[in-house]
C-alpha positions as CSV (number, residue, x, y, z in Angstrom):
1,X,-52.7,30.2,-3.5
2,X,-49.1,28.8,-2.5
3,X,-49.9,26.1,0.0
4,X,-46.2,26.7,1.4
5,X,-47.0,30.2,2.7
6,X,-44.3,32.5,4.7
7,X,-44.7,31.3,8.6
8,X,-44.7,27.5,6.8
9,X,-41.4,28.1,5.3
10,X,-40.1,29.7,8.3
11,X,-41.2,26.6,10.5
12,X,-39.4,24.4,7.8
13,X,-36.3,26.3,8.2
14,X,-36.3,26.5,12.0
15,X,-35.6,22.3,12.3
16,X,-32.7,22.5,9.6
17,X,-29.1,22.9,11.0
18,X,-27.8,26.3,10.8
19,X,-25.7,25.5,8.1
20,X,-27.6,23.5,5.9
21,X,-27.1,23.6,2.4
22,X,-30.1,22.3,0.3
23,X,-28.0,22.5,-2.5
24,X,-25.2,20.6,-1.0
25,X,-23.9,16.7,-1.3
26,X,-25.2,14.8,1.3
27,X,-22.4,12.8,3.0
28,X,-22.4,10.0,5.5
29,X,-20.0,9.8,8.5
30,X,-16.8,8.3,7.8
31,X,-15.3,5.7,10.5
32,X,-13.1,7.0,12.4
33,X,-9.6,5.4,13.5
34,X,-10.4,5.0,17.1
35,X,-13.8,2.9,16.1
36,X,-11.2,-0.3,16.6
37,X,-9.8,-1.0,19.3
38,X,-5.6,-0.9,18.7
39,X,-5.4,-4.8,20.7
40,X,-7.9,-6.3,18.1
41,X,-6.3,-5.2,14.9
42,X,-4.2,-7.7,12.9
43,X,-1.1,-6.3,11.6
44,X,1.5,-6.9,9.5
45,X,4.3,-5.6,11.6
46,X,6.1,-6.4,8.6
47,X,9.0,-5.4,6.4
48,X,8.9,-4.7,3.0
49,X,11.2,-3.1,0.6
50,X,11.4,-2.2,-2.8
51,X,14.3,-1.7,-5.4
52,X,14.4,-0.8,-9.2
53,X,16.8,-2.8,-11.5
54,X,17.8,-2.5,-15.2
55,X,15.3,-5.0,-15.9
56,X,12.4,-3.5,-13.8
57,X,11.5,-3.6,-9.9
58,X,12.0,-5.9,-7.2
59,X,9.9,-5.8,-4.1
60,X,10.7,-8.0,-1.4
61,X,8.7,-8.6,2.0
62,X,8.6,-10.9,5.2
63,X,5.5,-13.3,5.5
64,X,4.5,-12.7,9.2
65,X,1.5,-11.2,10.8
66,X,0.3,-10.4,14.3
67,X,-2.1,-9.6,16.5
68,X,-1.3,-6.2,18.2
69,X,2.4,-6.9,17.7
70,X,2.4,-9.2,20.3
71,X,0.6,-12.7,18.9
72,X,1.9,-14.3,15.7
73,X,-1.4,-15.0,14.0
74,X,-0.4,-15.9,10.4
75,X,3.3,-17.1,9.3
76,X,2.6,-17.7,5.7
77,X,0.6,-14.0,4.5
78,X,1.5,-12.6,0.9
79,X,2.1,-9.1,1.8
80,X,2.5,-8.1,-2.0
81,X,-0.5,-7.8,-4.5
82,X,-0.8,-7.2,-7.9
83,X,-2.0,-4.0,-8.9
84,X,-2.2,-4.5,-12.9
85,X,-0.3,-6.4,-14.9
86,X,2.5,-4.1,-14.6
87,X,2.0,-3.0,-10.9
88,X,2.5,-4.5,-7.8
89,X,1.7,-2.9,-4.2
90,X,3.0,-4.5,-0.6
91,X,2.2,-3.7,2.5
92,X,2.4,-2.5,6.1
93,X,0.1,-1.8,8.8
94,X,-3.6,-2.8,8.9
95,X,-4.5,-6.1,7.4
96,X,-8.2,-5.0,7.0
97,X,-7.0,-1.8,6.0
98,X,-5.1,-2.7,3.0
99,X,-7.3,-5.4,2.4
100,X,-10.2,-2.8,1.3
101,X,-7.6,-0.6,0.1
102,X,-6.1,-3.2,-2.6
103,X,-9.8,-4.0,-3.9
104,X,-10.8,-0.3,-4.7
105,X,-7.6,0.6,-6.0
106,X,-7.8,-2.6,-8.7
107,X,-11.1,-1.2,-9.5
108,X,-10.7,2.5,-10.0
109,X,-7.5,0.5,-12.3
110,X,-10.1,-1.7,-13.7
111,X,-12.4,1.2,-14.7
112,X,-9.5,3.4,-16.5
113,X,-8.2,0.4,-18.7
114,X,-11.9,-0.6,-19.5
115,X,-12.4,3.7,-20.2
116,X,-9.3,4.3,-22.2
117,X,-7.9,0.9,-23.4
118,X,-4.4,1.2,-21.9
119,X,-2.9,0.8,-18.3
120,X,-2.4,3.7,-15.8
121,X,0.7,4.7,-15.9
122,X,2.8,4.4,-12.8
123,X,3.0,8.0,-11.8
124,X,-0.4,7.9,-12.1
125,X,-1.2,5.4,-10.4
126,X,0.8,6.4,-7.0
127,X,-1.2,9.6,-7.3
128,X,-4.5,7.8,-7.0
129,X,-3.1,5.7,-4.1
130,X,-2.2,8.4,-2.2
131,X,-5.3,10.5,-2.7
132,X,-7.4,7.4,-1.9
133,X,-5.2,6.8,1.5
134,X,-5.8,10.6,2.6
135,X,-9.7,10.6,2.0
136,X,-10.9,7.1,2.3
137,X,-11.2,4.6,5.5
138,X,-7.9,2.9,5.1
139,X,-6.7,3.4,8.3
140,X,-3.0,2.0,9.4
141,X,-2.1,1.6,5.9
142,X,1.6,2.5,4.9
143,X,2.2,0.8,1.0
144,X,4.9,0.5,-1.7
145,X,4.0,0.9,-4.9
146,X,6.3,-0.5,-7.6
147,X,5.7,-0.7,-11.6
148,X,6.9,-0.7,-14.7
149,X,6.1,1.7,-17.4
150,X,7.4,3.5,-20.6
151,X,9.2,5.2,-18.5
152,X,10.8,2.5,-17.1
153,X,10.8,1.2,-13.5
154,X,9.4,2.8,-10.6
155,X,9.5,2.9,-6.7
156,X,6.8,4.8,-4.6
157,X,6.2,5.6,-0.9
158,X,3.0,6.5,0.3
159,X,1.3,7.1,3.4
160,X,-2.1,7.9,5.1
161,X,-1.5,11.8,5.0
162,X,-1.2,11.3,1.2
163,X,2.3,11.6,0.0
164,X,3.8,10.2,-2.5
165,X,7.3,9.9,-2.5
166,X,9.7,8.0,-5.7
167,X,12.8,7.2,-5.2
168,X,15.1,4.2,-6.6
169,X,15.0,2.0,-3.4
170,X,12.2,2.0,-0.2
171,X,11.4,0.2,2.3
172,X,8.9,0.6,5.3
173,X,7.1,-1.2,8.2
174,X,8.4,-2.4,11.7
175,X,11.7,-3.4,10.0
176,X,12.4,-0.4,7.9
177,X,15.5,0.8,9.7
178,X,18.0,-2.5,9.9
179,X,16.7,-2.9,6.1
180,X,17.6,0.4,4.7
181,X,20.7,0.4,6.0
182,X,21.5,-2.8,3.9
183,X,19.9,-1.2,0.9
184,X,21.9,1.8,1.4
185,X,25.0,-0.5,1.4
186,X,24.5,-2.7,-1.5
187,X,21.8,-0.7,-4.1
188,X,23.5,0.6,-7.3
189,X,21.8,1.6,-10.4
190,X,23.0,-1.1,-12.6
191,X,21.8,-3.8,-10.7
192,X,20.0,-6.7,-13.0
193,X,17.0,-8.6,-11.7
194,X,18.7,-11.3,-10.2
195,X,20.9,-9.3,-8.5
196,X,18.1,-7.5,-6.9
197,X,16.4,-10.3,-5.5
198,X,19.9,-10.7,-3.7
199,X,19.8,-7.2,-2.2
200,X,16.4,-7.3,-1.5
201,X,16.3,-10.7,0.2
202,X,19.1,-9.5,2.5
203,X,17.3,-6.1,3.8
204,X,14.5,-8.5,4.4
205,X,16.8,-11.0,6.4
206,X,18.6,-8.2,8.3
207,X,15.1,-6.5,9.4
208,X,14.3,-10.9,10.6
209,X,17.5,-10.6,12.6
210,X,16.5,-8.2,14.8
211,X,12.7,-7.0,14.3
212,X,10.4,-9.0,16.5
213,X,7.4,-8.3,14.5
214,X,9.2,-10.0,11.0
215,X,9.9,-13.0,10.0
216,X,8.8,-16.7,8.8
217,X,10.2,-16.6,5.6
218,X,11.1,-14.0,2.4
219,X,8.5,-13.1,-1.0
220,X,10.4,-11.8,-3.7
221,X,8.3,-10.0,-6.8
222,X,9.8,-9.5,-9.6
223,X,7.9,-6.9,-12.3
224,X,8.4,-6.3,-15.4
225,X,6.4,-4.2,-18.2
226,X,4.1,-7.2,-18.8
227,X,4.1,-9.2,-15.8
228,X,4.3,-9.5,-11.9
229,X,5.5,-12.9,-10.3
230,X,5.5,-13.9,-6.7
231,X,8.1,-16.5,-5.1
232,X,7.9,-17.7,-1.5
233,X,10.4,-19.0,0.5
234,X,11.0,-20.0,4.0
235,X,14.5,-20.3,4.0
236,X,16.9,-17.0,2.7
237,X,19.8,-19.5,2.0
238,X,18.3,-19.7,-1.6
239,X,18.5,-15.7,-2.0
240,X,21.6,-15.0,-0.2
């Protein structure tokens, strides 16, 4: 005799939700945005931009951070991270945010060279990021992505709704608008890597001029098809 007889079954049923699936994945509950409160996150404020030259990209961001936009807590913060050895990411918003974001996105990285023996390519790779920014906790987290591929160099935009956006030249954060106006002025397609340090550095030290929330010195990254290299500097008279 079945020891799980009808009325049993029926009891069983009756303390499952409605719409319980047995043969369903069984999720946990995702933080939600509001679980921090806005005056205890630590932001970049930030402005970063990013440019593609004959000889690859540039990306070029301010090294200030704050707390709430209204306390500088950090004037010397590396807003640009390497990716792979051919990708770089920098970034606005959320410290914490990007923080967790950069770690799994080198790992899902990690786990496709490892897989198929080669890099992501670029295209690819700004796909993933923006899926990963539209379904995962990474809350306040606005990225560029730049790289360079077979395809030559490349500038992406993406955002917690999960676009992806290319273009020659970006740029983004708390500064954005005072630096794409100088990108907008001085970006042509033939510029060569030095040249787009200059341009860079320059959107950066407009946005300094005028943004409360940037400032405390310039990092340039250069990237290339092999490498990504950082330079600080606390003074733009070197750049400009």
């Amino acid at each position: 005799m079945n020891p799980m007889n009808g009325s049993d079954f029926s009891r069983n049923r009756e303390r499952l939700a409605p719409d319980f699936d047995p043969y369903g994945t069984e999720l946990g509950d995702l933080p939600q945005g509001g679980d921090v409160p806005d005056d205890a996150t630590t932001k970049t404020g930030t402005t970063i931009v990013g440019l593609v030259t004959e000889d690859g990209v540039i990306m070029g961001s301010d090294q200030r951070a704050s707390l709430a936009g209204r306390i500088v807590s950090n004037k010397d913060v590396q807003k640009v991270e390497q990716i792979q050895k051919n990708a770089a990411l920098t970034i606005s918003g959320s410290v914490g945010g990007a923080q967790a974001f950069i770690r799994a996105l080198r790992a899902e990285t990690n786990l496709y060279e490892a897989r198929r023996g080669e890099e992501m390519s670029i295209s690819a790779l700004a796909t993933m990021g923006s899926n990963m920014l539209r379904g995962g906790p990474y809350f306040r987290v606005v990225p560029l992505l730049g790289g360079v591929d077979d395809e030559g160099g490349h500038v992406y935009s993406l955002d917690p709704a999960g676009s992806s956006l290319s273009d020659d030249y970006s740029t983004n954060g708390s500064g954005m608008q005072y630096a794409m106006g100088v990108l907008e002025q001085e970006y042509a397609d033939d510029l060569t890597a030095e040249e787009g340090k200059t341009v860079a550095a320059r959107a950066v030290k407009s946005a300094v001029e005028r943004d409360t929330a940037s400032g405390n010195g310039v990092h340039i990254t250069e990237i290339t098809r092999d490498s990504v290299t950082t330079e600080g500097y606390e003074s733009f008279d070197e750049l400009v």
